[in-house]
N, C-alpha and C positions, 0 to 999 in steps of 0.2 A: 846049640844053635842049629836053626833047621837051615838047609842050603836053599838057596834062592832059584824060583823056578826058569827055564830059560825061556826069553823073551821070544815073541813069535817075529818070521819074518815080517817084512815091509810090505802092507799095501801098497800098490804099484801103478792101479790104474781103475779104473771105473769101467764095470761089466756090463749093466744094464741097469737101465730105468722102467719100471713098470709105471702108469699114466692109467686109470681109468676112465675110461670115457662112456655117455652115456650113449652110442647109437654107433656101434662098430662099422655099419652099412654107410654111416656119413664124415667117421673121421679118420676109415683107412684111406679115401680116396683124398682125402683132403693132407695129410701129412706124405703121400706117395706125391701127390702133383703138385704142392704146395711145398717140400724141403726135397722133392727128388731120393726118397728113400724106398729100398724097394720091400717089395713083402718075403720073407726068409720064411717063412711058419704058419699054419695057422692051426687051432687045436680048439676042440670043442670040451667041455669037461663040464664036471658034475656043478662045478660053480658058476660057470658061465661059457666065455668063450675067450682068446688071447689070438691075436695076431701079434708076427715078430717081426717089424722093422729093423733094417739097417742099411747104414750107406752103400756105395758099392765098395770103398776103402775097408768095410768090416771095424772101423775104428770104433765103432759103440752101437748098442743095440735098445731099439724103444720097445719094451711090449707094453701094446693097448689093449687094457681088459675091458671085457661087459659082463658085469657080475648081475647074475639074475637077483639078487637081494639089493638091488639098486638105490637108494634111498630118494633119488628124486632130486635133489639139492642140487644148484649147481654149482663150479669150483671158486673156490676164494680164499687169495692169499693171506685173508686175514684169520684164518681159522689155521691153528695147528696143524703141520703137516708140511707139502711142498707149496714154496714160496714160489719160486719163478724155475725154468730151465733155462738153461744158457749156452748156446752151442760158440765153439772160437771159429772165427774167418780169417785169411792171411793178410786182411787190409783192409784200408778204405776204400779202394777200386772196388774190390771184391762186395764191398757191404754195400756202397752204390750201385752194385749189380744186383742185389739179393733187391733194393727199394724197388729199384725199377721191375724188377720180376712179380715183387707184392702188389705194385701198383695195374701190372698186365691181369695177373688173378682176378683183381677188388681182394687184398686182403688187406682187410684195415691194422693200419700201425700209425705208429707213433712219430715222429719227425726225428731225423737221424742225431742223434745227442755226440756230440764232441767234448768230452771230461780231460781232468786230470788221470782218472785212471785207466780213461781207455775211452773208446767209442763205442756206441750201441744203439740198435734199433731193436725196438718194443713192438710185438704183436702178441695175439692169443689166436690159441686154435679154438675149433667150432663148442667146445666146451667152457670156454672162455680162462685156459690155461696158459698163463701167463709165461711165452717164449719169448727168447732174446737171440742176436745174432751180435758176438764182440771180438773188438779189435783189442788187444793189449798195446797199452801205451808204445806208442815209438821212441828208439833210444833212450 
């Protein structure tokens, strides 16, 4: 009987998100002035180039690549791969603050949705990448 291998620790939290986007010069200045993140990094390399957002809390990190083998397409959750991102807000004051800040922008969204399993406002960024800001249900 062979002994059984030991289980790895616990995933614990979520590191980063990498996001391609097609025009670095139009969607750092747009998720910096648009969710208030600031720029940590930026790095040129042999595939393209990576900017590193994060909040000022450091609670999670976006890098947005431009890959010089760009394929031209633009994003759709209906194709294999990321579906939507979802950032959590501590309420609904707070997501009625985030509408009204879309609305000072012009960034187009979605009418603020009130579910059973929470609440949510729907927007996309300049690559037409389908972001969310959510409430988890109350009590």
């Amino acid at each position: 009987m062979t002994p059984e291998a030991p289980r790895p620790g616990p995933i614990d939290a979520l590191h980063h998100i990498s996001l391609t986007v097609s025009d670095l010069e139009r969607s750092v200045p747009w998720y910096t002035e648009t969710l208030g993140l600031d720029v940590v990094g930026d790095q040129q390399h042999a595939e393209g180039r990576t900017v590193v957002l994060a909040p000022s809390s450091g609670a999670f990190v976006i890098l947005l690549q431009e890959h010089k083998a760009h394929e031209g397409a633009s994003f759709s959750e209906h194709r294999p791969g990321l579906d939507h991102l979802s950032f959590r807000v501590d309420g609904i004051d707070t997501l009625e603050q985030w509408r009204a800040h879309f609305d000072e922008l012009g960034v187009a969204h979605q009418a603020l949705r009130k579910e059973q399993f929470g609440a949510v406002l729907i927007f996309r960024d300049p690559d037409r990448i389908q972001l969310e800001l959510f409430v988890d249900p109350l009590g």
